[in-house]
ROSE-4610 file (N, C-alpha, C; in Angstrom, 1 decimal, always signed):
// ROSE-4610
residu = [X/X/X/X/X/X/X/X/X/X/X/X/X/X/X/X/X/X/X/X/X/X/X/X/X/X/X/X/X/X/X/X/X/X/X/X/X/X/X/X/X/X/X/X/X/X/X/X/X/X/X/X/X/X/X/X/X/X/X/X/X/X/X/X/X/X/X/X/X/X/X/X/X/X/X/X/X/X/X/X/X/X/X/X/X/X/X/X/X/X/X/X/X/X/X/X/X/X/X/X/X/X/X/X/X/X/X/X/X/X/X/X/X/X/X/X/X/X/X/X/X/X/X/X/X/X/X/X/X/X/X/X/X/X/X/X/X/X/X/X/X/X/X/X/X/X/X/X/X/X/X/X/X/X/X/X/X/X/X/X/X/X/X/X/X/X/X/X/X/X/X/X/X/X/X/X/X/X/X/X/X/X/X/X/X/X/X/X/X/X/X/X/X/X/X/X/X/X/X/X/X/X/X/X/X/X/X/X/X/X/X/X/X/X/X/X/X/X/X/X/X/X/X/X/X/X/X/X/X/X/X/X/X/X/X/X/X/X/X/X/X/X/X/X/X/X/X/X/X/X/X/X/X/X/X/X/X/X/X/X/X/X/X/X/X/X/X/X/X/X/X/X/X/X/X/X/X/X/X/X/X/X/X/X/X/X/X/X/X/X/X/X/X/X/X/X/X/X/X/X/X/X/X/X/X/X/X/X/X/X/X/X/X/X/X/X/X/X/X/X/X/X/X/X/X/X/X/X/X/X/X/X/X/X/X/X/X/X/X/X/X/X]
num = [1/1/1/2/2/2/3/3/3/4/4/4/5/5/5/6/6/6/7/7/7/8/8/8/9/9/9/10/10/10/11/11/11/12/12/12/13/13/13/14/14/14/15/15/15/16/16/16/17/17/17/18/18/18/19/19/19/20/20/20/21/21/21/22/22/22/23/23/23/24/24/24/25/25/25/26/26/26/27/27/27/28/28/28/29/29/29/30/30/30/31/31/31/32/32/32/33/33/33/34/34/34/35/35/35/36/36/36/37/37/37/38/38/38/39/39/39/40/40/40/41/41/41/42/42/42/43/43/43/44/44/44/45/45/45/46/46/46/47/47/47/48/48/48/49/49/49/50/50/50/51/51/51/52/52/52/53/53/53/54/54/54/55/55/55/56/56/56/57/57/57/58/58/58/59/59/59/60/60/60/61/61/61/62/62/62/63/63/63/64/64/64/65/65/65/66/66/66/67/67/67/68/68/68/69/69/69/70/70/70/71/71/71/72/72/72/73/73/73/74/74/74/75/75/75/76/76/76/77/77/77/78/78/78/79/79/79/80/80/80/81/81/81/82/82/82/83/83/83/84/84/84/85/85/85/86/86/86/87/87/87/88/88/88/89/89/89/90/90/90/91/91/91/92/92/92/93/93/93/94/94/94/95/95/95/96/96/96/97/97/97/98/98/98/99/99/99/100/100/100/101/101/101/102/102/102/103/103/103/104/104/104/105/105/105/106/106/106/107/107/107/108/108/108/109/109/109/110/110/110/111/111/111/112/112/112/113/113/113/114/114/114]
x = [+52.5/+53.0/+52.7/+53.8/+53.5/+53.5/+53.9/+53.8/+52.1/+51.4/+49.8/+49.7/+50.1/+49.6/+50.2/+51.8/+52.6/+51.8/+51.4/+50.6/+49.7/+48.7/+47.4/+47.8/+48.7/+48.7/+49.5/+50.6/+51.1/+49.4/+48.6/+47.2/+46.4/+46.1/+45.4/+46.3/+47.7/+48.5/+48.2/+48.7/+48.0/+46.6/+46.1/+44.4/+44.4/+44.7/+44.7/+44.7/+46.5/+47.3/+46.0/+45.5/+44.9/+43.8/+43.3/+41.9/+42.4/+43.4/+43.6/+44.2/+44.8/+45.5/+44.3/+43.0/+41.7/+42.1/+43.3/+43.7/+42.8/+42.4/+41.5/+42.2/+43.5/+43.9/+45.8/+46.1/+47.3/+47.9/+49.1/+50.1/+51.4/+51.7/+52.9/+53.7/+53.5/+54.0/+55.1/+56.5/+57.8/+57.5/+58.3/+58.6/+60.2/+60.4/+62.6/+62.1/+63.0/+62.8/+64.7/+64.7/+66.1/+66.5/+67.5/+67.7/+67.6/+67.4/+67.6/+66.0/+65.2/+63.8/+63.0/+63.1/+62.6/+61.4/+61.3/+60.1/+60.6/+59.5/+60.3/+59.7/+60.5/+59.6/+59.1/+59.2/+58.0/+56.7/+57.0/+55.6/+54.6/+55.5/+54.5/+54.1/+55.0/+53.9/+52.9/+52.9/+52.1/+50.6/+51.0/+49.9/+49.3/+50.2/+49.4/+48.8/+49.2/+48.3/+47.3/+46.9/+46.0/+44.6/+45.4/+44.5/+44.3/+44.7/+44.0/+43.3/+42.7/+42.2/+40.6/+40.2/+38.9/+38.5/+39.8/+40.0/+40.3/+39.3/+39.2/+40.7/+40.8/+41.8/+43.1/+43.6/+44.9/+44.7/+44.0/+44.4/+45.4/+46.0/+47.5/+48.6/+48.4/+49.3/+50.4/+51.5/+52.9/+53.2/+53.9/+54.6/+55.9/+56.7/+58.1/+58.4/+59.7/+60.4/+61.8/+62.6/+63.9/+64.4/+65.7/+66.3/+67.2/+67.3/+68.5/+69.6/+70.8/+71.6/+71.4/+71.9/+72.6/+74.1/+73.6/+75.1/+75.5/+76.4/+77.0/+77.8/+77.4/+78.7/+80.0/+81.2/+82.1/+82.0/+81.9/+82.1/+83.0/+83.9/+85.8/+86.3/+86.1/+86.4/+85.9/+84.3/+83.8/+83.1/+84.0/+84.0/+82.3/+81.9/+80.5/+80.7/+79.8/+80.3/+79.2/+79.2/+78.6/+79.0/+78.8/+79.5/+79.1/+80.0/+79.8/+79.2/+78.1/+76.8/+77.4/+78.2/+78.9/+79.9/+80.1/+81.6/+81.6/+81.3/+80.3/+82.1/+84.0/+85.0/+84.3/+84.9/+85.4/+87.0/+86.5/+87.6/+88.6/+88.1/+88.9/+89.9/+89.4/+90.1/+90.2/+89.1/+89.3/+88.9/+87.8/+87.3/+85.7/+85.2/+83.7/+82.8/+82.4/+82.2/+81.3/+79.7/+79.4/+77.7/+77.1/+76.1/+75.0/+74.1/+73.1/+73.1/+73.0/+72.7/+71.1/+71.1/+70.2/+69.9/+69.2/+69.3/+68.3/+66.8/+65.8/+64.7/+64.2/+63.4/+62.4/+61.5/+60.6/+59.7/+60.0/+59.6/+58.7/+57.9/+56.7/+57.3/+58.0/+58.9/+57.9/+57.0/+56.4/+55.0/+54.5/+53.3/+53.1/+52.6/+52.5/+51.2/+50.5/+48.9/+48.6/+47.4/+47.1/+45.5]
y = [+74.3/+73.0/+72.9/+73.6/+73.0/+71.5/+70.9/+68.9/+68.9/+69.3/+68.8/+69.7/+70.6/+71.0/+70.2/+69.9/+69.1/+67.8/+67.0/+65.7/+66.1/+66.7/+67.0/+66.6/+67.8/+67.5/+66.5/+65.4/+64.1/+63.5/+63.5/+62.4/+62.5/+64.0/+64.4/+64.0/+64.3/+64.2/+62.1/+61.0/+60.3/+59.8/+60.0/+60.4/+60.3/+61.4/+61.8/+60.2/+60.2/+58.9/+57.8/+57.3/+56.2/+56.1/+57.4/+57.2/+57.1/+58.0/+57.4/+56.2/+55.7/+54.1/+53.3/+54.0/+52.9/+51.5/+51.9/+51.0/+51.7/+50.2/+50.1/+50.7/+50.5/+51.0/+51.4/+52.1/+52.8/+52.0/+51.1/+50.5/+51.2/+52.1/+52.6/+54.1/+55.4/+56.5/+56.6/+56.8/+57.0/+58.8/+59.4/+60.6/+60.8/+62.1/+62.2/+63.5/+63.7/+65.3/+65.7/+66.7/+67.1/+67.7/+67.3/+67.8/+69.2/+69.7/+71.7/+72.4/+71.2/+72.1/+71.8/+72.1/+72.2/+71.1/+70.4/+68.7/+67.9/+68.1/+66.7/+65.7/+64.7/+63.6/+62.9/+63.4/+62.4/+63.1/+64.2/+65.3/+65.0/+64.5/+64.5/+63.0/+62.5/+60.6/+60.7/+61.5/+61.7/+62.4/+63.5/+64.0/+63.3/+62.7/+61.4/+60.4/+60.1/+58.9/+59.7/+60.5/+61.6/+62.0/+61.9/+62.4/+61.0/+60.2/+58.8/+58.5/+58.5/+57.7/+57.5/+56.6/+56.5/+56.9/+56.5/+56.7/+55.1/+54.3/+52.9/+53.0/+53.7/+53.4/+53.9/+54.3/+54.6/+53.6/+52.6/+51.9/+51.1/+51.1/+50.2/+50.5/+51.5/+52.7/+53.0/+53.1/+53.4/+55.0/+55.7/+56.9/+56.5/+56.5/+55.9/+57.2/+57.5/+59.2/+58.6/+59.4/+59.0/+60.4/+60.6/+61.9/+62.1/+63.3/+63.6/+64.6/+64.1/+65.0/+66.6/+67.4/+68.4/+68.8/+69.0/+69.4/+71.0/+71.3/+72.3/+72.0/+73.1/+73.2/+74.4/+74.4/+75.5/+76.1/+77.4/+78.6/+78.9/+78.7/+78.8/+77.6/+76.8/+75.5/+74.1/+74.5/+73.4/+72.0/+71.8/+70.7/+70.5/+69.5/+69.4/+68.5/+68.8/+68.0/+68.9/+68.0/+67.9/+68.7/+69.8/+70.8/+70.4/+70.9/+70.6/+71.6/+71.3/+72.4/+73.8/+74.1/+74.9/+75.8/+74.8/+75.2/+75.1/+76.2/+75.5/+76.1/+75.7/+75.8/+74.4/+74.9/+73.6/+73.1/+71.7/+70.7/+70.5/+71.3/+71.2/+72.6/+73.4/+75.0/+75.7/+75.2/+76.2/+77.7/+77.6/+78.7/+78.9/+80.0/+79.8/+80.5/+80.2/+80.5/+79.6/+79.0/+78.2/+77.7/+77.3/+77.2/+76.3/+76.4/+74.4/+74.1/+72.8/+72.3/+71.4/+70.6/+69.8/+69.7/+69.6/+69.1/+70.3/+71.1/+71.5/+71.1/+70.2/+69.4/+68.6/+68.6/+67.7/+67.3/+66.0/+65.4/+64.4/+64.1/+62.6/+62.0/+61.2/+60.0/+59.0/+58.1/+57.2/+56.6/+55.8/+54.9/+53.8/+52.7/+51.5/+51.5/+50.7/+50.3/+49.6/+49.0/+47.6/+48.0]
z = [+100.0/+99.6/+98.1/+97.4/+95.8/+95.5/+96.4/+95.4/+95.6/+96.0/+96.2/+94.5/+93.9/+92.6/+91.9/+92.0/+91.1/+91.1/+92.2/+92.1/+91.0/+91.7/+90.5/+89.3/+88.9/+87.5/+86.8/+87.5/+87.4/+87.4/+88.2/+88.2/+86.5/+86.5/+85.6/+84.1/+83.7/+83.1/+82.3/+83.6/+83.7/+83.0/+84.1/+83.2/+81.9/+81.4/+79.9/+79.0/+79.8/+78.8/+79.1/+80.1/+80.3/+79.5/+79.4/+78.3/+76.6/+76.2/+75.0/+74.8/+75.7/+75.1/+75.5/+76.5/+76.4/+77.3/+78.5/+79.6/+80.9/+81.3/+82.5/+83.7/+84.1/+84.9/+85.0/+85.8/+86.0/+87.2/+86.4/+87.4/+87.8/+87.0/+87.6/+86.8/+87.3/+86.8/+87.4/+86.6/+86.5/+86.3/+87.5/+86.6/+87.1/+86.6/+87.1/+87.8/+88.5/+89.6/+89.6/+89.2/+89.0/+91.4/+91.6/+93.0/+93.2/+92.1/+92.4/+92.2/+91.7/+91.6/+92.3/+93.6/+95.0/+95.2/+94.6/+94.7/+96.3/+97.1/+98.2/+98.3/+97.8/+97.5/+98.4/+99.1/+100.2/+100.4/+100.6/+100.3/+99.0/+98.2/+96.3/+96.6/+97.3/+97.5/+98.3/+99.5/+100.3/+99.6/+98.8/+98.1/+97.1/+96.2/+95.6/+95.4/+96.8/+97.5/+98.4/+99.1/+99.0/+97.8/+97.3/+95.9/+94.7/+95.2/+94.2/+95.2/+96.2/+97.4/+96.7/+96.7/+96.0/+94.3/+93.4/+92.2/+91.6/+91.4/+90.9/+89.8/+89.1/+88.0/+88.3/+89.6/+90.2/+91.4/+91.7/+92.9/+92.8/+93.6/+94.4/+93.1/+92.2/+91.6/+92.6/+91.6/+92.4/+91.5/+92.1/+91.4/+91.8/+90.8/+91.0/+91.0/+91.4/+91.0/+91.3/+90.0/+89.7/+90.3/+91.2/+91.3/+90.5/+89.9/+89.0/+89.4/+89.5/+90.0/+89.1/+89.6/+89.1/+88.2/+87.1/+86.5/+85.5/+85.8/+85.7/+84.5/+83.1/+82.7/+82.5/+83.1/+82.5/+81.7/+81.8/+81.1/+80.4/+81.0/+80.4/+79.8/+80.3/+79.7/+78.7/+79.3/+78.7/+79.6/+80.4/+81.7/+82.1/+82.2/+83.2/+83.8/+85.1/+86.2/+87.3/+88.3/+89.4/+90.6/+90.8/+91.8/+93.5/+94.3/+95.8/+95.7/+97.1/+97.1/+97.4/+98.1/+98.6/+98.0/+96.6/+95.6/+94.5/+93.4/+92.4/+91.2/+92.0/+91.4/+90.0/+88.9/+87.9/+88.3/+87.9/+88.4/+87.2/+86.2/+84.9/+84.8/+85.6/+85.3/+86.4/+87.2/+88.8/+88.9/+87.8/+87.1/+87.9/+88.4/+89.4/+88.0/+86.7/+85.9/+85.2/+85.8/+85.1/+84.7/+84.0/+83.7/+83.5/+84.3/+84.7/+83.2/+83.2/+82.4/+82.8/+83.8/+84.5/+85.8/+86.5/+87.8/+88.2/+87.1/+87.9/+87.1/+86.3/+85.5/+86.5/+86.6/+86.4/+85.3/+84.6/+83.9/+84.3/+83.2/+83.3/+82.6/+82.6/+81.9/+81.1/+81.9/+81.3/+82.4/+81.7/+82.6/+81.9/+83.2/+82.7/+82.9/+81.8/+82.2/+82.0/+82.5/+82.4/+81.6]
């Protein structure tokens, strides 16, 4: 189960920020999870609430997570767009010729702290 390493280092990452902005505590980490880089988010909430359990400065802490689609762009054409899982044709050329752009990122977006 990689989300219990991915947690970690969202906690520790965290952390970090908390001590240089010199905030008592962690009300809310936003991060984005692209749909194609294997994160299940129920698994990474479950590990993070796991691993804050008895951490005074992550209590009643949320980890928000935004999903990001996947996008593809054409080869031949140029076109980006969102392919069926199954059919990764462009809708601009009908061309099977194409190249991620997004959708395997996981990013730490932001935190709020109090």
């Amino acid at each position: 189960m990689h989300e219990l390493s991915i947690a970690k280092r969202i906690i520790d990452k965290a952390s970090e920020l908390r001590e240089e902005y010199q905030a008592s505590k962690i009300i809310k980490i936003y991060i984005k999870i692209g749909a194609l880089s294997g994160v299940e988010q129920e698994n990474l909430h479950f590990c993070y609430n796991i691993l804050i359990e008895g951490m005074d400065e992550f209590k009643e802490s949320q980890l928000i997570i935004e999903e990001k689609e996947w996008i593809v762009k054409c080869n031949n054409c140029g076109t980006e767009y969102n392919p069926d899982v199954h059919l990764l044709l462009c809708p601009g050329c009908q061309m099977n010729s194409s190249t991620l752009i997004s959708g395997d990122e996981l990013d730490f977006v932001s935190l709020e702290v109090e």
